[in-house]
Each structure stands twice: as structure tokens, then as C-alpha cells.
N, C-alpha and C positions, 0 to 999 in steps of 0.2 A: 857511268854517270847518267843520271836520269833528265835529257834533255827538259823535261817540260819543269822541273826545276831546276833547274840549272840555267837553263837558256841556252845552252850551247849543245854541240852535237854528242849523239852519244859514242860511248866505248865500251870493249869489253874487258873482263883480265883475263880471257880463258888460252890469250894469245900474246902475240908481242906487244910488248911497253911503248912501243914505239907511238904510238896514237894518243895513249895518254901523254907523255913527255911532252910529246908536240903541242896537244894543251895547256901545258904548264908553263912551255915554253912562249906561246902566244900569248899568254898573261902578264909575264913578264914583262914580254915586247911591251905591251899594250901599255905597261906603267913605265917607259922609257928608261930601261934597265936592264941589262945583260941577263939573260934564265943560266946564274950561276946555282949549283949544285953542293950539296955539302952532304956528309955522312958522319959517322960516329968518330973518326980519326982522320978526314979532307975537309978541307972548307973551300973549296975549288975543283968543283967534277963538274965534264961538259955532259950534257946529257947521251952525248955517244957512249959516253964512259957508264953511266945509270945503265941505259939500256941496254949494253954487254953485260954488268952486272946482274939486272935482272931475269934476260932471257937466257943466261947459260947456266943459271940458278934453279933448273926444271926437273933434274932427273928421278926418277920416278914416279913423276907424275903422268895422267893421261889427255888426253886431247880436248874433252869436255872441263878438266880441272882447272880450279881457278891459279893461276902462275900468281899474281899479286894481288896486293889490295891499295887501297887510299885513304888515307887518312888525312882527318883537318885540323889542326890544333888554331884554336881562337879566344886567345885570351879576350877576357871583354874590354869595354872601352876603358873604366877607370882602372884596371892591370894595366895595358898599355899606358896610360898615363902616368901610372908610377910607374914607368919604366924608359919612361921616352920613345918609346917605340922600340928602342936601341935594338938594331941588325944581332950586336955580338952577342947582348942577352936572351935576347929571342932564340937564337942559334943552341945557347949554352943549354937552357930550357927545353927546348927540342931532344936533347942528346940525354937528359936526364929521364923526362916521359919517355924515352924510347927505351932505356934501361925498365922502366916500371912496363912497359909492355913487355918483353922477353919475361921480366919476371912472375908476370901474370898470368901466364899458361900454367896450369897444375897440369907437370907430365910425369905417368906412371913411377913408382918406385920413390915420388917426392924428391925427385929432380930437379933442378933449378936452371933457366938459360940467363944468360945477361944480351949484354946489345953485339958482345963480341960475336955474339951466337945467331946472329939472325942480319939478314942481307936486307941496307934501307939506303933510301938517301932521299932528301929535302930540299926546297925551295922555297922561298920567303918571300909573298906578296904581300905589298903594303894597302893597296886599294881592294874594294869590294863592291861587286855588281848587285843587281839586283835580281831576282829569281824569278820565276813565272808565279809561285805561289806567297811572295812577299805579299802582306796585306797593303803596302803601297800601292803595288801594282793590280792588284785587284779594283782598289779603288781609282785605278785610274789616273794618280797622282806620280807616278812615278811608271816609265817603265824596264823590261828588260832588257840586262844589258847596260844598265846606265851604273854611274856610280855611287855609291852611297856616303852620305856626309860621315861627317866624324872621326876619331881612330878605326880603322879597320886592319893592320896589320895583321897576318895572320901567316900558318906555314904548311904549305901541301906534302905530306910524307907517304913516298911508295916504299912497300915494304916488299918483300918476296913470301909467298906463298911455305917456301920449302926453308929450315935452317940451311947455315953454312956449312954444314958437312953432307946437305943433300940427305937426310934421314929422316928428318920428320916434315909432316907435313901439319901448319900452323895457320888454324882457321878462327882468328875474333870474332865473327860471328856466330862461332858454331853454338854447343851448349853450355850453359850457364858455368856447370861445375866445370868443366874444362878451361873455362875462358871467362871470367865475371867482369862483362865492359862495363857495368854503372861503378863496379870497384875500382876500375883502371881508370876513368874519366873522374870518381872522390880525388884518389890519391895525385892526379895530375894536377886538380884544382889545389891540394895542400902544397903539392912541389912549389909551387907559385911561391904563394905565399912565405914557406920555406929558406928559399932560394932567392928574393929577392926581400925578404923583412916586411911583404902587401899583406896588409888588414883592415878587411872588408869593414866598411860603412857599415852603420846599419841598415841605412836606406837601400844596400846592394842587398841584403839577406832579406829582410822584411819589408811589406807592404802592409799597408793600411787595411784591414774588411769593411766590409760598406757595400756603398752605392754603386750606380753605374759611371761617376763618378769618376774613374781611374785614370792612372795616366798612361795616355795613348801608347806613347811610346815603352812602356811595361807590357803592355798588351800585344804590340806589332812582336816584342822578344818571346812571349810566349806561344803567340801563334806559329813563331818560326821553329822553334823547339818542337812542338806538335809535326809540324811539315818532316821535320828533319827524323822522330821518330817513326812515322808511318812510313817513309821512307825503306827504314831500317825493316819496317814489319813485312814491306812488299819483297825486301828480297829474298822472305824467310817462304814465302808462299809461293802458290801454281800464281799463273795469269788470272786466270778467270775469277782468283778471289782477293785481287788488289783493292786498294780501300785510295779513293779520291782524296791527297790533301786538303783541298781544299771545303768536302765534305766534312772530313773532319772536324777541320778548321770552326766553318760552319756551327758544330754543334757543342765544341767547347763555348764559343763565343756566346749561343741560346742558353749554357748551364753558368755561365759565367764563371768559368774556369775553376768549378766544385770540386774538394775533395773523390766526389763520386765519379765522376767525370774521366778524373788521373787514376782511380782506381781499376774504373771500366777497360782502361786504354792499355795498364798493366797488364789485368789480364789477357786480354785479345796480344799483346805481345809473348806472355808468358806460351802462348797457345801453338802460336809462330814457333818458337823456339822449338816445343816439344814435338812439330810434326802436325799436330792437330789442325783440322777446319776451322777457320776462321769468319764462315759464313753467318754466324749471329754478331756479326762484331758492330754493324750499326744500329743494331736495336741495343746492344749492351751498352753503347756509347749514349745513345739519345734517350733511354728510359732507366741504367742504371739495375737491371735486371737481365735476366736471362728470357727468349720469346719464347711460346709457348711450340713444340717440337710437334710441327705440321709432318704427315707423312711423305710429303717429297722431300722435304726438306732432311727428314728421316734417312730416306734414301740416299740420298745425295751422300749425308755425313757417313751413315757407312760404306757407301763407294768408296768417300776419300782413306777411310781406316781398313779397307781393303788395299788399297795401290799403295797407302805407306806400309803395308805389311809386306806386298810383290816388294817394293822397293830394296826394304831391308831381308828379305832372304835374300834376293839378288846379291846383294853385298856382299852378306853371310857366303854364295858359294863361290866370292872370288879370289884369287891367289893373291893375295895383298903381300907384297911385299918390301907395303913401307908404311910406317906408322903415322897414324893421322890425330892429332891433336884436336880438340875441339872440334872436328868434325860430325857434318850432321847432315845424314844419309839421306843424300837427293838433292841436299842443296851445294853441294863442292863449286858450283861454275858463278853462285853471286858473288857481287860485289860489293864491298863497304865501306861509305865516306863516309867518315864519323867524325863529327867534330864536337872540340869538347865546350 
């Protein structure tokens, strides 16, 4: 978890659950509510129980590898509205996206997992804080840590890195044909619907075009959507070529949230994904083109399509003797909170 959004401390997955849990479990605490546990066939694990689950869930992995991930499923406020909040459905929904994630991996041979197949369990919190890069809190009106008005129900799901037979190794963020998350986050948004008979407003699909004009709070959701992607885009990168949310933020808000803008940020993701430098990514965002390819800059980008080439022979001459899913060479030890 990325403290400076999040607000809280960080973690890693490349070791024991025990740190995350404990945060899950202080959230809980925090909404005056037992950090009760549920899985695909429990609606009652203590988190002792998750976290033997999760940590003896490792074998074949290595020291550096990621053991699990996190996940955030967030239905919006008028979902939970037609739904009352309701704990049981919340629960039931969780267990179905979790079936559409196991089925979402394309593995070799067109293979198919279910949930029976893959090692998770869940927590359901009803409140929601505020983040360092809320545009609330930017503005000063709100800070982190506090709570946010409205429905915010929502449910934290740690999943294991490895299936249940300990064979494969099962990476969401890794590449696109292995693992397609904007597909997995469609079909979650239809389970909904689905699953409970919710159909969307139109005012939840479309907005007005126009002026500046808009309403605020369509803009704080979009902004946060931007935050939560670039997010996703840092994990796929080195340090040194992380992209500021709030920079971002920034220059959607100067394009006024243009076609061009979501395209730009596509691709600079797509980039992420395939290994590539991500170093023209704020002049793609803020002009909407490509900058013109200065010789260090030259430099630079084939340094980095040198070390992903070390990377991946290194790979190539190791004795692998366990099959990696979605995986993508160099980045095994991120992390990914994804919400949908």
C-alpha cells in the first residue's frame, strides 16, 4: 500500500500477510466492528486463520516474489443504495467477482480456474477515509484519515499469489493477454447488475459536455480514478520513473478531462505493461503528442531497453520450475489494489 495515498503505513506482499491483515484488522476496529473474515465456502475466519492460509500458500516461490496481492471491490454509492448496504449481499457479490477473477487468467492449453482454485479471503468495511491525493484534501477542506460522507461500503480481498495446488504462479497485473483487468473490472460491474436486477441512471453513465460548469463532485470521482490508475502504472515501473498523482491529477483537470488526455494515459499505461520507458509520459499527458527525442533522453530510453533485455535473458537462463501466469519479467515483487 502506497502510504502517501493511502495515508497509512506501508506494506509489502513479498513476505508475510501478517502486516496487511493487521491493517485490515485496525479498520475494522476503527468502524466498531469485529475484523470478521470470509472466503469462498467460511463466512467466519479469524485473521490467524487468513494468514496461515496465505503464508503456507508460497511453495515455489522465491524471496523477492510477490506471495499475495489486494484487492478493493467498491461498488458506488447508488449500487449500494439499491442494495442497502446489505453485509449478506455484499458477501455473496464478493464470491461471484472472485469466481470471474480465477476465470480471467487465460492459462496455457485454454484452461479454465474457478475460485475453488485459488486461495482468498475478505473483509467488509463499511466507512471510508480520505487519501493524501483526494482532491478534498488537496484543497484543504477535508483531511487524511477522516471519514468520508455518504455510502462507502466496500470489501478488501487478499488473494494468494500461488493456486491451490501450489503450481501456478497468478499475476493481475502482469500482461494484458494473460490477465485483461479492465475486462475483469467490465464483467464485475455487470455481476452487479446481474445479481441484484441494478440499472444504472442515466445520469451514472452520462454527463453533460459543456463548460467548466460541472459538477464537483463528478470531477473529485474522476480525479480519484486517475490517482488510483497511476497508482497502478507506478507498480509496473523502476522508481526513478514514477509519475506524481497529483501531477497528473493536475493536467487532466488543465485538459478538462479530454478524450486526448484518457488516451495519452492509455497509452503511458500500455507502456508499463509491455516493459517500456515511461519517461515521455508527462509531455504525452500535457500536449497530447509524443516530445521531440532529445539525445539523452535517447540515451536514457535505450539504457532502459538494454536492462529489460539483461532482465529477461536472466529469466530465460533460470530453472523455472513453476509456471507463472500473467507474469512480467522484473516486476514479480509489486503490488496491486485495485478497485473496481
Amino acid at each position: 500500500m502506497n502510504p502517501k495515498t493511502h495515508g497509512k503505513a506501508a506494506y509489502t506482499n513479498t513476505g508475510s500477510s501478517a502486516q496487511t491483515l493487521q491493517y485490515l484488522q485496525h479498520e475494522a476496529v476503527g468502524e466498531g466492528r469485529p475484523a470478521t473474515f470470509f472466503s469462498g465456502d467460511a463466512d467466519a475466519l479469524s485473521a490467524a486463520q487468513v494468514q496461515q492460509a496465505i503464508n503456507t500458500n508460497v511453495k515455489g516461490l522465491q524471496a523477492g516474489e510477490a506471495k499475495f496481492y489486494s484487492l478493493v471491490l467498491s461498488p458506488s454509492e447508488q449500487e449500494l443504495a439499491h442494495i442497502s448496504s446489505d453485509p449478506e449481499k455484499l458477501r455473496a457479490y464478493t464470491r461471484q467477482v472472485m469466481q470471474q477473477y480465477a476465470q480471467n487468467f487465460a492459462l496455457p492449453g485454454g484452461r479454465q480456474l474457478s475460485s475453488q482454485d485459488i486461495v482468498w479471503s475478505a473483509v467488509l468495511h463499511q466507512d471510508r477515509t480520505h487519501r493524501g491525493t483526494d482532491p478534498e484534501v488537496v484543497a484543504g477542506t477535508a483531511k487524511v484519515g477522516e471519514k468520508r460522507a455518504c455510502r462507502q461500503a466496500h470489501v478488501h480481498v487478499i488473494v494468494s499469489a500461488r493456486d491451490a495446488e501450489q503450481k501456478l504462479t497468478l499475476n493481475p497485473g502482469g500482461r494484458r493477454q494473460w490477465f485483461d483487468l479492465m475486462r475483469w473490472q467490465a464483467a464485475a460491474g455487470r455481476q452487479f447488475e446481474q445479481q441484484f436486477g441494478h440499472v444504472a441512471q442515466a445520469h451514472e453513465k452520462l454527463r453533460p459536455k459543456g463548460t467548466r460548469q460541472r459538477d464537483p463532485s463528478y470531477d473529485a470521482s474522476r480525479l480519484e480514478k486517475i490517482a488510483r490508475r497511476v497508482a497502478r502504472i507506478n507498480l509496473l515501473v523502476p522508481r526513478e520513473q514514477h509519475l506524481a498523482p497529483d501531477t497528473v491529477q493536475s493536467i487532466a483537470l488543465a485538459r478538462q478531462f479530454d478524450k486526448t488526455f484518457y488516451r495519452m494515459l492509455t497509452r503511458v499505461e500500455e507502456r508499463a505493461r509491455d516493459g517500456r520507458p515511461i519517461d515521455n509520459a508527462l509531455q504525452l499527458l500535457r500536449m497530447g503528442r509524443e516530445q521531440a527525442a532529445a539525445p539523452q533522453r535517447q540515451a536514457i530510453t535505450a539504457l532502459h531497453a538494454v536492462q529489460h533485455l539483461v532482465r529477461r535473458a536472466r529469466q530465460a537462463t533460470q530453472d523455472e520450475r513453476t509456471e507463472h501466469v500473467a507474469e512480467k519479467p522484473g516486476r514479480r515483487g509489486a503490488e496491486l489494489d485495485i478497485e473496481m
